[in-house]
C-alpha positions as CSV (number, residue, x, y, z in Angstrom):
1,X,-42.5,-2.0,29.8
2,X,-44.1,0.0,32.2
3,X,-45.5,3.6,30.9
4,X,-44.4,6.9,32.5
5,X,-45.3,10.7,31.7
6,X,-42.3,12.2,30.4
7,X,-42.0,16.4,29.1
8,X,-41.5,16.7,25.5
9,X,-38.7,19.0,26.3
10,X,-36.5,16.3,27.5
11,X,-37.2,14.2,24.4
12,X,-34.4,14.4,21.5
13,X,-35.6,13.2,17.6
14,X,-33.7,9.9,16.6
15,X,-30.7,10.2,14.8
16,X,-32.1,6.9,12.8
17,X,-35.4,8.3,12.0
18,X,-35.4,7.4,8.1
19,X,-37.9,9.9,7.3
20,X,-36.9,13.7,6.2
21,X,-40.5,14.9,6.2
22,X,-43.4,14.7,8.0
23,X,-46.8,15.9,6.2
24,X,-47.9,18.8,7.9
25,X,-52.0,18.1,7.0
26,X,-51.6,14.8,8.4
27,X,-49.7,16.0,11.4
28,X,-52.3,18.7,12.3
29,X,-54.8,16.2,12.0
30,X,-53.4,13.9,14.8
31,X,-52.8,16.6,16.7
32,X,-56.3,17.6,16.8
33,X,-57.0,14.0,17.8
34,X,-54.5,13.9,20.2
35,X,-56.1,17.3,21.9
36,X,-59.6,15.3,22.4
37,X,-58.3,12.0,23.3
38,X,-54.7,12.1,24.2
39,X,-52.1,9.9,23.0
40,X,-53.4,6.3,22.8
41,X,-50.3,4.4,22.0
42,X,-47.3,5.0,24.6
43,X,-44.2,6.2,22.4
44,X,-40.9,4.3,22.9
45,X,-38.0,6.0,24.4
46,X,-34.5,5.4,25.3
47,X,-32.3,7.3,28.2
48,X,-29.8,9.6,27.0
49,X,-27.8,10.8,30.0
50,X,-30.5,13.6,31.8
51,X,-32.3,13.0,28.3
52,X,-34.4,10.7,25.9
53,X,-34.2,9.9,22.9
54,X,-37.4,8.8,20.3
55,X,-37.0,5.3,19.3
56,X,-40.4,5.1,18.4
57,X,-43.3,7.5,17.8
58,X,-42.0,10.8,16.2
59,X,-45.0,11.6,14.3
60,X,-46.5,11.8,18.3
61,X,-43.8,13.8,19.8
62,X,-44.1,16.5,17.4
63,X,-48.4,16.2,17.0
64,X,-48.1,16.3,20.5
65,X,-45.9,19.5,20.7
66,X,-48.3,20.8,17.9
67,X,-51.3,20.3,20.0
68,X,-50.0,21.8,23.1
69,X,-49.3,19.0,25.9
70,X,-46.4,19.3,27.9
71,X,-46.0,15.9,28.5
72,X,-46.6,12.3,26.5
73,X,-47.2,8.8,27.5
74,X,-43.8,6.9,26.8
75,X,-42.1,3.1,27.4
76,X,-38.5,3.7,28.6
77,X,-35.8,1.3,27.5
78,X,-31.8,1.2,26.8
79,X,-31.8,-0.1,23.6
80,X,-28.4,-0.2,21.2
81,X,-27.6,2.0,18.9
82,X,-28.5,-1.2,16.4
83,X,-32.2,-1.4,18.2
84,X,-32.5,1.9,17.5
85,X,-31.8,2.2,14.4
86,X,-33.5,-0.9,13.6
87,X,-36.9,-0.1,15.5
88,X,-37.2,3.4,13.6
89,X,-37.0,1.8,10.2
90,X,-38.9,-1.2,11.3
91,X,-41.6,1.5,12.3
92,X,-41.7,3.5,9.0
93,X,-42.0,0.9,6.8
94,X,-45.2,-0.1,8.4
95,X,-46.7,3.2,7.2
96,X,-47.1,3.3,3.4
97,X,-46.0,6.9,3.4
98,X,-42.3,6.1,3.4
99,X,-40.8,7.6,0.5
100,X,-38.2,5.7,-1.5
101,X,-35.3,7.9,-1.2
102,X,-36.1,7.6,2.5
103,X,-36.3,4.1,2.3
104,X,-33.0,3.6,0.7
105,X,-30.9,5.9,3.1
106,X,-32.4,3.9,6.1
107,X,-31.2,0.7,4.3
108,X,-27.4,2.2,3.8
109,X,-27.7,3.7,7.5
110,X,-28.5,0.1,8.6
111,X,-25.7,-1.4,6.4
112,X,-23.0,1.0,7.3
113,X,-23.7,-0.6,10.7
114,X,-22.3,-4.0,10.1
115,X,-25.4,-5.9,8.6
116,X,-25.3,-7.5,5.5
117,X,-27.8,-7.4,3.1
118,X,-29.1,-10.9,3.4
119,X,-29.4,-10.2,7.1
120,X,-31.2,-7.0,6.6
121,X,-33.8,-8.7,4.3
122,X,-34.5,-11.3,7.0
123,X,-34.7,-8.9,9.7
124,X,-37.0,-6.3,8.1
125,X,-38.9,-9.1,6.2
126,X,-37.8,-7.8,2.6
127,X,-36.2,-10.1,-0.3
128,X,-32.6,-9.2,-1.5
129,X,-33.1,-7.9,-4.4
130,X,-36.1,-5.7,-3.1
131,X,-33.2,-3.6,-0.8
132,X,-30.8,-4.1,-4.1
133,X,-33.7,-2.4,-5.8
134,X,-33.6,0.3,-3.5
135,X,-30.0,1.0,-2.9
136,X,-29.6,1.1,-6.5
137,X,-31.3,5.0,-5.7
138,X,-28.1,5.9,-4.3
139,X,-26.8,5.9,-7.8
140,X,-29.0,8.9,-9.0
141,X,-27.7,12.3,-9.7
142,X,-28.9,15.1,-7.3
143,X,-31.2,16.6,-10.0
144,X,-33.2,12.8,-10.6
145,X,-33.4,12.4,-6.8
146,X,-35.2,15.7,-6.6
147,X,-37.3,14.9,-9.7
148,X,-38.3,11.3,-7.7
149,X,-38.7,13.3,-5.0
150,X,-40.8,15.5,-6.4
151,X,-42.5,13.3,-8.2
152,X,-41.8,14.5,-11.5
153,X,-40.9,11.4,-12.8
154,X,-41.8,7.7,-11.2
155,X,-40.0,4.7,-9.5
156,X,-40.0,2.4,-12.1
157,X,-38.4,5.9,-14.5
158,X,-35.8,6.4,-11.3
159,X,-35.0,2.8,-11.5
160,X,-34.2,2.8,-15.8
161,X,-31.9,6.1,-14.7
162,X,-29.7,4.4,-12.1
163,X,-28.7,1.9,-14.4
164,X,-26.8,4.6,-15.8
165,X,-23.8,6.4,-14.3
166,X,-24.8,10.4,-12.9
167,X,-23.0,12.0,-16.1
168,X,-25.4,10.1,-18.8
169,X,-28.3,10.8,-16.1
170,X,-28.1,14.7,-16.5
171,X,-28.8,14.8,-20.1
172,X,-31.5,11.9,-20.1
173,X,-33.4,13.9,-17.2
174,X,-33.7,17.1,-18.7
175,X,-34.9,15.4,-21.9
176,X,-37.7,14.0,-19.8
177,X,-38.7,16.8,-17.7
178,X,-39.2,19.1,-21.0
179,X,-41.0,16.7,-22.6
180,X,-43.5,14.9,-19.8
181,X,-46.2,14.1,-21.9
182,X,-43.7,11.8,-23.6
183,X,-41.3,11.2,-20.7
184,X,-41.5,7.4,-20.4
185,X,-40.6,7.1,-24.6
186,X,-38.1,9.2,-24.1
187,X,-36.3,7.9,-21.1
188,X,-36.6,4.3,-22.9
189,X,-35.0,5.5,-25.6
190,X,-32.3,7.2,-24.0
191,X,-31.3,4.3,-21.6
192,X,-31.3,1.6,-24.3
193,X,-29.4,3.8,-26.4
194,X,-26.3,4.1,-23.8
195,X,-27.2,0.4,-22.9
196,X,-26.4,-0.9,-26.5
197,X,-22.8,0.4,-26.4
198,X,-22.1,0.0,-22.6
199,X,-23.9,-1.6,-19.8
200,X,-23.6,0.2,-16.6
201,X,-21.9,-1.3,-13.8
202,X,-22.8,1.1,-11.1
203,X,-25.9,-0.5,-10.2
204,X,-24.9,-2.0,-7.0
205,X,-22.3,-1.3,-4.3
206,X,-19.7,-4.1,-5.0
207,X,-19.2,-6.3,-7.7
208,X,-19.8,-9.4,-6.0
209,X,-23.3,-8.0,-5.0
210,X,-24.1,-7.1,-8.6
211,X,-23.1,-10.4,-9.7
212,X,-25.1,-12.1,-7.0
213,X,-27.8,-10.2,-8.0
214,X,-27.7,-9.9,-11.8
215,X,-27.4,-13.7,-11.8
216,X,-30.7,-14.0,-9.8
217,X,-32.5,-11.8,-12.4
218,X,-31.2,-13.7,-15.4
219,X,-32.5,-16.8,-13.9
220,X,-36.0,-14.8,-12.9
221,X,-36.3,-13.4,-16.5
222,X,-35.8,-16.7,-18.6
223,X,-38.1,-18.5,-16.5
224,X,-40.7,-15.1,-17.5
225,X,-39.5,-15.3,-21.0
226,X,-41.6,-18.9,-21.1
227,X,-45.1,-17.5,-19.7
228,X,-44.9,-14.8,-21.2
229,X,-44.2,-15.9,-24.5
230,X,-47.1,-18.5,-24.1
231,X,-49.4,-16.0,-23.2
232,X,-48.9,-13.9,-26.3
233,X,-49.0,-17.0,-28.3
234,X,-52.4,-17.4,-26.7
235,X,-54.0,-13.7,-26.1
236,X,-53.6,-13.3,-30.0
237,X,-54.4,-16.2,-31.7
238,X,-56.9,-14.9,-34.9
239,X,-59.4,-16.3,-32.8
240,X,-58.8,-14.5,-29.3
241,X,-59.2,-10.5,-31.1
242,X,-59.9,-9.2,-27.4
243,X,-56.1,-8.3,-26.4
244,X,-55.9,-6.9,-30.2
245,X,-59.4,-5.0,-30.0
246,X,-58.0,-3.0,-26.9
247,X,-54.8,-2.3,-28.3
248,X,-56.5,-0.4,-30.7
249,X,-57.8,2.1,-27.6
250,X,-54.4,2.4,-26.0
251,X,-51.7,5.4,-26.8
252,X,-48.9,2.7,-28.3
253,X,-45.8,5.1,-27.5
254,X,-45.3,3.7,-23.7
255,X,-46.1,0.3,-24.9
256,X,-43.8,0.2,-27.7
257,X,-41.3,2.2,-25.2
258,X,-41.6,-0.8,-23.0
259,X,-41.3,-3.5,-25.7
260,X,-38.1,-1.3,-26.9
261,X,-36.9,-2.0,-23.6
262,X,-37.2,-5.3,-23.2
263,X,-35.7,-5.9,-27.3
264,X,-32.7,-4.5,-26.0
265,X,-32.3,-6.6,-22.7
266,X,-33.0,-9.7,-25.0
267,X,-30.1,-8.6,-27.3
268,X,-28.0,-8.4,-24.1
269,X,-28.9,-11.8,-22.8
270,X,-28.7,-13.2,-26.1
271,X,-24.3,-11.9,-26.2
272,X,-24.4,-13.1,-23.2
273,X,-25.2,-16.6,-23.9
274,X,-23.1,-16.6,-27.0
275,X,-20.0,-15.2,-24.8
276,X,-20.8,-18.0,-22.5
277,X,-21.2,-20.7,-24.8
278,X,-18.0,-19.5,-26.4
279,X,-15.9,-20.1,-22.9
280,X,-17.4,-23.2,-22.2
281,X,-16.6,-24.5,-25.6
282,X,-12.6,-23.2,-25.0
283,X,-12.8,-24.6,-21.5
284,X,-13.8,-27.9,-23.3
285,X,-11.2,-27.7,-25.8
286,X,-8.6,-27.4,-22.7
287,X,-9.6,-30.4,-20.9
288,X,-9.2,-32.2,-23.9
289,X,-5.8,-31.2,-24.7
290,X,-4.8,-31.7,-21.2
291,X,-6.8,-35.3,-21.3
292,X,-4.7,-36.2,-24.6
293,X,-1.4,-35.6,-22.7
């Protein structure tokens, strides 16, 4: 594509652009570069009417605006509204900076457009269950999503909250946020408590996604269930005390928070395989009888 000057004040922001904030040290820092050597990578445009609009490069529209040019190198194009939207995510998941919350309304935005999730993970180079992951913030309450956002609280702590529905979530999140120090204990406690009487079906957006997806995990976690239970076996043998010397050093509250955790999805999977067992033996029993007449 060939490159032409174009003024910054005929160039729009994308209406795709996943991300909500922009940091301002960073920003001021390539606009100082941009003052002494100019923009070295053309931004990509597309015409909109008398207009453009940023398809690629916002960071260098607005460090260009903060650095006092008038105009900026661009590559004009008439992409789709799909392109677009596809090009600005593509673009922002290249820089590690991408926040999650960011991540997962650019997923939806992408979705809401017609592509399914299998096709989104191809196009974007993602797994399923990676964008499942994500989505699954969509779930959280307005006051988790600001603690994530904030960073009060962690992905992986996000993640355990999802899996319940926003009501349970409100209690559970103030519980962590007055006790931080003890946060991850308390959140594991929390979420295995409500998971033991009910478990959550608003992980994903449809059933048939959640069962597509719940089904791959199962399979994921029993093949783990094997290494890991032969690693134990063999990181604390009598004669192997390493493992068990540096336990010793370690705070044990998020390690038996985590090994709380994973009791309780074993106890899951374990009704799980009895409920299962128990169908195939009654399917059994019907082929029988039908065999007999």
């Amino acid at each position: 594509m060939r490159v032409t000057e174009i003024a910054l004040d005929a160039i729009d922001p994308s209406p795709y652009q996943p991300r909500r904030t922009f940091g301002e040290t960073a920003l001021r820092e390539l606009a100082d570069s941009i003052r002494q050597h100019g923009v070295q990578q053309p931004i990509v445009v597309r015409p909109r009417g008398a207009r453009y609009e940023v398809v690629m490069g916002e960071r260098r529209v607005r460090a260009s605006r903060l650095a006092g040019k008038a105009t900026v190198p661009a590559q004009v194009k008439a992409f789709s509204d799909q392109e677009a939207a596809e090009l600005a995510l593509i673009e922002n998941l290249q820089r590690v900076d991408l926040s999650p919350l960011e991540e997962c309304a650019a997923y939806r935005a992408l979705l809401d457009r017609g592509l399914g999730v299998r096709e989104l993970a191809a196009r974007i180079g993602r797994t399923e269950t990676y964008i499942h992951y994500r989505l699954a913030l969509e779930r959280l309450d307005p006051v988790v999503r600001e603690a994530l956002r904030t960073q009060q609280i962690n992905l992986v702590q996000a993640w355990r909250l999802a899996r319940l529905t926003p009501a349970q979530q409100r209690p559970v999140i103030a519980r962590v946020l007055q006790n931080r120090a003890t946060g991850d204990r308390v959140l594991a406690d929390a979420v295995s408590a409500v998971l033991e009487v009910e478990m959550a079906p608003h992980l994903f957006e449809s059933p048939q996604e959640r069962a597509a997806v719940d089904a791959d995990r199962a399979r994921r976690f029993l093949a783990e269930i094997d290494h890991v239970s032969a690693r134990v076996a063999r990181w604390f043998q009598p004669d192997e005390p390493a493992p068990a010397d540096w336990l010793l050093t370690q705070d044990p509250a998020p390690i038996l928070a985590r090994l709380e955790v994973l009791g309780s999805s074993i106890r899951l999977l374990i009704a799980a395989c009895k409920r299962a067992n128990a169908r195939r033996a009654a399917l059994e029993d019907r082929k029988a009888v039908r065999r007999a007449h």
